[in-house]
C-alpha atoms as a printed R data frame, in Angstrom:
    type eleno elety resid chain resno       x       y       z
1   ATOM     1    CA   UNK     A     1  -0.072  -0.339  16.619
2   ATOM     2    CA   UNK     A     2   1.624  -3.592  17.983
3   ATOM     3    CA   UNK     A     3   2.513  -4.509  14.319
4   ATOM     4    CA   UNK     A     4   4.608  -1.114  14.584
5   ATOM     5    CA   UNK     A     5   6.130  -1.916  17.755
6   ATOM     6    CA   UNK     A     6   7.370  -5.294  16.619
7   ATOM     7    CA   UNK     A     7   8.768  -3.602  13.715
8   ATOM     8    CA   UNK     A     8  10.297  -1.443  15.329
9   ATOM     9    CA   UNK     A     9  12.056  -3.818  17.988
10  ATOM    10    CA   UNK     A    10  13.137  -6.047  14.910
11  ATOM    11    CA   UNK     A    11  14.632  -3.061  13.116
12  ATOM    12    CA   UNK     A    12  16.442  -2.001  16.518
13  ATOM    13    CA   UNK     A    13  17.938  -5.703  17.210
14  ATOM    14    CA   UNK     A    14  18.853  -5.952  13.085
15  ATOM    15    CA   UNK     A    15  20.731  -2.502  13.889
16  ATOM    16    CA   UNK     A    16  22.574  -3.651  17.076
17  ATOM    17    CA   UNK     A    17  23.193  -6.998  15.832
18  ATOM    18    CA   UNK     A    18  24.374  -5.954  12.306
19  ATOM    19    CA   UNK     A    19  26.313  -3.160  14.805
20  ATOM    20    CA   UNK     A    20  28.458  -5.977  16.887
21  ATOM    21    CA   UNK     A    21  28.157  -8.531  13.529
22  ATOM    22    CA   UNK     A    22  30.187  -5.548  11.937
23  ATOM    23    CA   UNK     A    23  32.817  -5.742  14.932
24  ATOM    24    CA   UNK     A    24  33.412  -9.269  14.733
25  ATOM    25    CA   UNK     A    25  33.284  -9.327  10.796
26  ATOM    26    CA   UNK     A    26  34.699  -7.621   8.227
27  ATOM    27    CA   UNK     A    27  31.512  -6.515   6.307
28  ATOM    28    CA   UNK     A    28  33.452  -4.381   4.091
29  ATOM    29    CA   UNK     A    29  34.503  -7.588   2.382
30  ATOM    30    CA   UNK     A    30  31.303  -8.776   1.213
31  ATOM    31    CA   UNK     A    31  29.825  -8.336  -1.728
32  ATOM    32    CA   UNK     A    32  26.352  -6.604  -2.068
33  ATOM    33    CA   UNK     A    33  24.202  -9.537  -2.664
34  ATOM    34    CA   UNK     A    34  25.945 -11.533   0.319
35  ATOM    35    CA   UNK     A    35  25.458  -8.373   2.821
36  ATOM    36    CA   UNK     A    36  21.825  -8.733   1.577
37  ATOM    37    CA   UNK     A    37  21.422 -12.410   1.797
38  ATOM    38    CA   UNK     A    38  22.687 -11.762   4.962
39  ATOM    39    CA   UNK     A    39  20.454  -9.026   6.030
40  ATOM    40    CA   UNK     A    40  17.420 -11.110   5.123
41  ATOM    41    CA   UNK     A    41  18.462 -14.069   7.037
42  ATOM    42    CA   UNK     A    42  19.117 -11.984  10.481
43  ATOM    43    CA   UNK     A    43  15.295 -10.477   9.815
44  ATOM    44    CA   UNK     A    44  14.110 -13.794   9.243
45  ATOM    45    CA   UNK     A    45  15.902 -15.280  12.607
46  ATOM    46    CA   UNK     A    46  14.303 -12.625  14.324
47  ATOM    47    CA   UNK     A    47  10.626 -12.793  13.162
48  ATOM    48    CA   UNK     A    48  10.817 -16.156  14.013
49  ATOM    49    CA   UNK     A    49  11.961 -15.725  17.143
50  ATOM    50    CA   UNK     A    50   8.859 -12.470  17.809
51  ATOM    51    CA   UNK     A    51   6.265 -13.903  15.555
52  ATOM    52    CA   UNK     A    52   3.189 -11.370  14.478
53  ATOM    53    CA   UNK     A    53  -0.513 -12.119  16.085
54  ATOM    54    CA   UNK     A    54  -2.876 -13.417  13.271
55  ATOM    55    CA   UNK     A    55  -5.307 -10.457  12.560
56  ATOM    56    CA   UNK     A    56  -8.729 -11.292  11.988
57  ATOM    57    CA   UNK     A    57 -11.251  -9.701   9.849
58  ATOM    58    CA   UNK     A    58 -15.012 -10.599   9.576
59  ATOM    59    CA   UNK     A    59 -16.797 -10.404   6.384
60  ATOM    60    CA   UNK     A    60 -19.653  -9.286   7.513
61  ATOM    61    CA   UNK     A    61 -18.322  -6.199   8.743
62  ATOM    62    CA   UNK     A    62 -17.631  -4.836   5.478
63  ATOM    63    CA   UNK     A    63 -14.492  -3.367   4.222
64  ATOM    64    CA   UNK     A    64 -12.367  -2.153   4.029
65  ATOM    65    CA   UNK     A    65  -9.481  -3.891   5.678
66  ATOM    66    CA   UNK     A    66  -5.917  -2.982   5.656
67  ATOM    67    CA   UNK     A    67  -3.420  -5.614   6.004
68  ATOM    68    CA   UNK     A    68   0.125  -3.269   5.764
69  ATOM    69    CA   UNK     A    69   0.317   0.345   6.038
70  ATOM    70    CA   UNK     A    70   4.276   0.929   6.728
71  ATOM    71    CA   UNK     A    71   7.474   2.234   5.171
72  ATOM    72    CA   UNK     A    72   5.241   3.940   2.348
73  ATOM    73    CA   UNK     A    73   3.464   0.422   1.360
74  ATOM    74    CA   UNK     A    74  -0.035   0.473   1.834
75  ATOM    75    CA   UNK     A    75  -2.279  -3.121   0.704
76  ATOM    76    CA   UNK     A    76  -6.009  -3.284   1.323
77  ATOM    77    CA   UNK     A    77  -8.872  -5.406   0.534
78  ATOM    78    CA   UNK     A    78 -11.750  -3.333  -0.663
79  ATOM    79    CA   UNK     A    79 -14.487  -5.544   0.511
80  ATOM    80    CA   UNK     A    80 -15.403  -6.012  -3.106
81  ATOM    81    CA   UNK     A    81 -15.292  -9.499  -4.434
82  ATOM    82    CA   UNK     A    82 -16.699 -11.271  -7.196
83  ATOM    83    CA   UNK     A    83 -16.887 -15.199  -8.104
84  ATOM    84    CA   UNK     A    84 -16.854 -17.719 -10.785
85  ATOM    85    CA   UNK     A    85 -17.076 -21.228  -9.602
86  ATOM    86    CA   UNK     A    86 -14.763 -22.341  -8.349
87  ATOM    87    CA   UNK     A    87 -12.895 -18.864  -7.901
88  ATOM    88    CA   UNK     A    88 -13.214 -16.443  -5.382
89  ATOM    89    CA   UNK     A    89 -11.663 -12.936  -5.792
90  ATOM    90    CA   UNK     A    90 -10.947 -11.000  -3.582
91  ATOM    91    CA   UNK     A    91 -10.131  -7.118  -4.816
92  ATOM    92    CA   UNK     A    92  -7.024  -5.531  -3.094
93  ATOM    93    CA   UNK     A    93  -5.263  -2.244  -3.865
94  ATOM    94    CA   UNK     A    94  -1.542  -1.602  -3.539
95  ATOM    95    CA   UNK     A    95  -0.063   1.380  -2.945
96  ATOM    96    CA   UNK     A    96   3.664   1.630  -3.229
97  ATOM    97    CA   UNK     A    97   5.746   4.967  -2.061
98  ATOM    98    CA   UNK     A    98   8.206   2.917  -0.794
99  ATOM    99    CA   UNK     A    99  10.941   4.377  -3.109
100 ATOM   100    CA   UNK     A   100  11.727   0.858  -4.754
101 ATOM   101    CA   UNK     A   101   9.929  -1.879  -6.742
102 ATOM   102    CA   UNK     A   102   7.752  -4.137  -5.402
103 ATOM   103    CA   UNK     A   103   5.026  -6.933  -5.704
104 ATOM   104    CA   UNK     A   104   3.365  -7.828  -3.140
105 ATOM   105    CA   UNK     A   105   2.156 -11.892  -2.109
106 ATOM   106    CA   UNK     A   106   0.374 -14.034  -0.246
107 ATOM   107    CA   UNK     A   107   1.816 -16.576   1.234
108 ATOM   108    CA   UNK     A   108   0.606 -19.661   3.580
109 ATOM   109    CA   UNK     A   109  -3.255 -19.093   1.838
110 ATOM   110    CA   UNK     A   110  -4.993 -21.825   3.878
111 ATOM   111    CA   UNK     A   111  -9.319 -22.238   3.617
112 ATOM   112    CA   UNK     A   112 -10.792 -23.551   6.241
113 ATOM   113    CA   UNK     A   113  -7.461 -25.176   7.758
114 ATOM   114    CA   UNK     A   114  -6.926 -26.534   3.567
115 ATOM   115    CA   UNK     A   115  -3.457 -25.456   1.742
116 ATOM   116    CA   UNK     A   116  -4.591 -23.178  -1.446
117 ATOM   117    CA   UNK     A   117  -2.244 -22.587  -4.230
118 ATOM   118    CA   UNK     A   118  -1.504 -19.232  -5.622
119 ATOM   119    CA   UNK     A   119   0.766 -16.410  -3.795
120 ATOM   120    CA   UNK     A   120   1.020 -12.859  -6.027
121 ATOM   121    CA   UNK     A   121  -1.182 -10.208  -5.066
122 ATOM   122    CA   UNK     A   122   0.073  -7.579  -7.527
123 ATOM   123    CA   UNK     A   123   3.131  -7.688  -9.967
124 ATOM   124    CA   UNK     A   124   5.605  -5.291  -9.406
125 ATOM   125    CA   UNK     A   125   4.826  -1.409  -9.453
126 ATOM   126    CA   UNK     A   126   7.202   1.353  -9.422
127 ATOM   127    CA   UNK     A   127   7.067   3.546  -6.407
128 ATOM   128    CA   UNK     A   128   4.689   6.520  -6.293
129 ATOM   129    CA   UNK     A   129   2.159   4.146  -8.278
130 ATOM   130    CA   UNK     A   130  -0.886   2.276  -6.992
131 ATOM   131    CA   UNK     A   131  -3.130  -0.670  -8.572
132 ATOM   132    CA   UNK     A   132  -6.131  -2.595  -8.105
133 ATOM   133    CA   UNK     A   133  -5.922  -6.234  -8.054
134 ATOM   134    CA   UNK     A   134  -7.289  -9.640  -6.650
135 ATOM   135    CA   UNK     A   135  -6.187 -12.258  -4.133
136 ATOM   136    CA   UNK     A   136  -7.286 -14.953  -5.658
137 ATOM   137    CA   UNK     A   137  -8.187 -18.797  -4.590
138 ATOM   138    CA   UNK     A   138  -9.969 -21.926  -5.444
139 ATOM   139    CA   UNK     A   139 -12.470 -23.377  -3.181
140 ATOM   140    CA   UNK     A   140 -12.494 -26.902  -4.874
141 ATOM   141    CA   UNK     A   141  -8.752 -27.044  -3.323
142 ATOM   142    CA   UNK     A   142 -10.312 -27.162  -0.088
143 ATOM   143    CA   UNK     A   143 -12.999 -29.625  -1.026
144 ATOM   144    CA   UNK     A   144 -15.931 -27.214  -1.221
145 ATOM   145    CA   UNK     A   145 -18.859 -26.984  -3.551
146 ATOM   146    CA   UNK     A   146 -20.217 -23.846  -2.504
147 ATOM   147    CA   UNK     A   147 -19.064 -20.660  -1.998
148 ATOM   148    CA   UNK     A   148 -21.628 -20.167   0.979
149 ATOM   149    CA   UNK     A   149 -19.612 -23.293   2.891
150 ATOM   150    CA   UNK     A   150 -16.326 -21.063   3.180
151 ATOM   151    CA   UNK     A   151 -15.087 -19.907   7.056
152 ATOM   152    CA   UNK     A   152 -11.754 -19.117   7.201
153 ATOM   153    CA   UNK     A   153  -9.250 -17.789   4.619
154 ATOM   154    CA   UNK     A   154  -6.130 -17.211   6.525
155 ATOM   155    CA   UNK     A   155  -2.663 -15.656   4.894
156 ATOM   156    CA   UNK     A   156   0.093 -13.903   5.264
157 ATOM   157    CA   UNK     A   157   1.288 -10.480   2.984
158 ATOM   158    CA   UNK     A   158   4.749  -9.597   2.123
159 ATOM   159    CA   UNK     A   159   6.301  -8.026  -0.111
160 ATOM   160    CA   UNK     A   160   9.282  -8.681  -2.622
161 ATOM   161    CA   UNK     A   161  12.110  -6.710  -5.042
162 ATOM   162    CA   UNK     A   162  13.004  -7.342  -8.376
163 ATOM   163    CA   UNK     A   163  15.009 -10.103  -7.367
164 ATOM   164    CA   UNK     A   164  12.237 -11.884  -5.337
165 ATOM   165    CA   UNK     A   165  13.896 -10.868  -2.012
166 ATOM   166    CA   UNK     A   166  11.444 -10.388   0.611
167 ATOM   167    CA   UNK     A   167  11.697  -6.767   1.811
168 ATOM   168    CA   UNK     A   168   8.634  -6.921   4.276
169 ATOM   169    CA   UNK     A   169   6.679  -9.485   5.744
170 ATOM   170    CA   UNK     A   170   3.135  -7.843   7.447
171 ATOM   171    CA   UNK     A   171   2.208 -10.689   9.706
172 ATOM   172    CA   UNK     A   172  -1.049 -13.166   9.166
173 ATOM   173    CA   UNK     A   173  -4.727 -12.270   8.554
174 ATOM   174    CA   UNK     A   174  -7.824 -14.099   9.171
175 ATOM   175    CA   UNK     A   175 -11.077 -13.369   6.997
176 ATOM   176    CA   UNK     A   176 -13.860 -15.070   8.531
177 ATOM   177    CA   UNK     A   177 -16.375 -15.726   6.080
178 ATOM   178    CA   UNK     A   178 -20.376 -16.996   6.623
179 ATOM   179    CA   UNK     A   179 -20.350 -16.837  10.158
180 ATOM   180    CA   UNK     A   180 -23.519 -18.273  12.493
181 ATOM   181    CA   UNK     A   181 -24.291 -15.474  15.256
């Protein structure tokens, strides 16, 4: 609900900013690719300026969990994984009826406060489709022997074009893994 409500305040500033941009610039003169650069940068301004709460998820709960469900993109972990030391894998479906493209990432993958490599959830589908895939990540990166010595996995999901242009960013998650009650 509050992920809505910041999306929605970010799309009304974009609007009245682009709105009085437009009256101090001639936007007609710029090409497509510089009205989108452009575009991107004013979104990025203003996340940065109304960042997203982390959203935290406990394992133990079960799944599953949905991390977006907006402007016809829905991504979910199942609650499903599997591992092969040292990889965990997480399984996540993506559903795209966004009416463009996508692939959807994770950025800023961080275990237990350690920086993980890796990033793409799920190439790109066409709208109307949906896929199963896995987020996955390599414990040893964080210094870890075990699987059962994992807490946190924390990330952010967005999503990109063809062109690698970020068309949503759905905030930060926390999985909490192995917890002590």
């Amino acid at each position: 609900m509050k992920k809505r409500s910041v999306a929605a305040f970010v799309l009304a500033v974009v609007m009245l900013f682009s709105a009085s941009l437009a009256e101090s610039m001639d936007l007609a003169g710029l090409s497509d690719q510089e009205l989108m650069d452009l575009k991107f940068r004013i979104v990025a301004e203003l996340e940065s300026r109304h960042p997203v709460e982390e959203t935290v998820f406990h394992f133990k709960d079960g799944g599953p969990w949905v991390l977006a469900n907006s402007d016809g993109v829905k991504v979910y972990l199942t609650g499903r994984r599997r591992h092969d030391m040292p990889f965990y894998h997480l399984e996540t479906v993506f559903e795209n009826e966004s009416g463009q493209s996508l692939s959807v990432w994770a950025k800023d993958i961080k275990l237990d406060g350690w920086n993980l490599s890796g990033g793409l959830i799920c190439g790109t589908i066409k709208s109307g489709e949906k896929k199963a895939s896995e987020l996955t990540f390599n414990i040893e990166e964080a210094l870890l022997s075990s699987f059962s010595d994992m807490k946190d996995l924390t990330f952010s999901v967005q999503t990109s074009d063809e062109s690698y242009n970020t068309v949503h960013n759905f905030g930060s998650f926390c999985l909490k893994f192995n917890e002590v009650e």
